[in-house]
N, C-alpha and C positions, 0 to 999 in steps of 0.2 A: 504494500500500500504506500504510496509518495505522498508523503506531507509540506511539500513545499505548497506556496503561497502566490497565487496568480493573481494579476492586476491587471484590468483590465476596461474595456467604455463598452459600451451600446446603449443605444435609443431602444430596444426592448428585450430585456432581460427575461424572459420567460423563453422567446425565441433563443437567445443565445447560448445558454444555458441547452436548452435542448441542439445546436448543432454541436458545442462544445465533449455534447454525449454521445449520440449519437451518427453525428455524418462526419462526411470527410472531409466536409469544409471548415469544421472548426478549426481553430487556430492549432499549429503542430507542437504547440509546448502542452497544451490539455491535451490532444491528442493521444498522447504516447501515457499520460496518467490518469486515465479515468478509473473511476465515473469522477466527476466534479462536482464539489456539492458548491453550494455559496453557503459563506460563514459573513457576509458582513457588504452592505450595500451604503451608497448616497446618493441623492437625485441634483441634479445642479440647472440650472436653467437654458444656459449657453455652453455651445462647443468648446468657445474655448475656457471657459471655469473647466469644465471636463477634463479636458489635454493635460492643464496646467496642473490640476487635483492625480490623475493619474498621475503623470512623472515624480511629482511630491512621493505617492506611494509607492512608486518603485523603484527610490532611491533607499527608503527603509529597510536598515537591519529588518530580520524576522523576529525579534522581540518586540520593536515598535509596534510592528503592525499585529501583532499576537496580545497587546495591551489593547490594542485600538476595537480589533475584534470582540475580546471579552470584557473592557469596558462597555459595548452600545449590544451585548449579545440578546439581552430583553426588548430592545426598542424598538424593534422592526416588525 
């Protein structure tokens, strides 16, 4: 089982989440580790808050973002 931590954007998260599973067109880093579950989401308004939010979290150590996770793990 791979417990690394993927970061990633889309406009519909239900959709992605299922190609990420199930097809070949999910991206090749889930690909190779599934299934994927999501541990932790945010909605932003504009593309580029998105962009800018994504790169923030994929500069993050895996503790950062394992704080970030299970600090908001009820909120959602």
């Amino acid at each position: 089982m791979d417990t690394s931590l993927y970061v990633g954007s889309t406009n519909n998260l239900e959709k992605r989440l299922h190609e990420h599973n199930n097809l070949k067109s999910g991206a090749h880093y889930t690909k190779i580790r599934r299934p994927v579950t999501l541990k932790y989401f945010e909605t932003y308004e504009t593309y580029t808050e998105v962009r800018k939010r994504e790169a923030e979290l994929q500069n993050w150590k895996r503790e950062k973002k394992l704080e970030l996770i299970n600090k908001n793990k009820n909120k959602h």
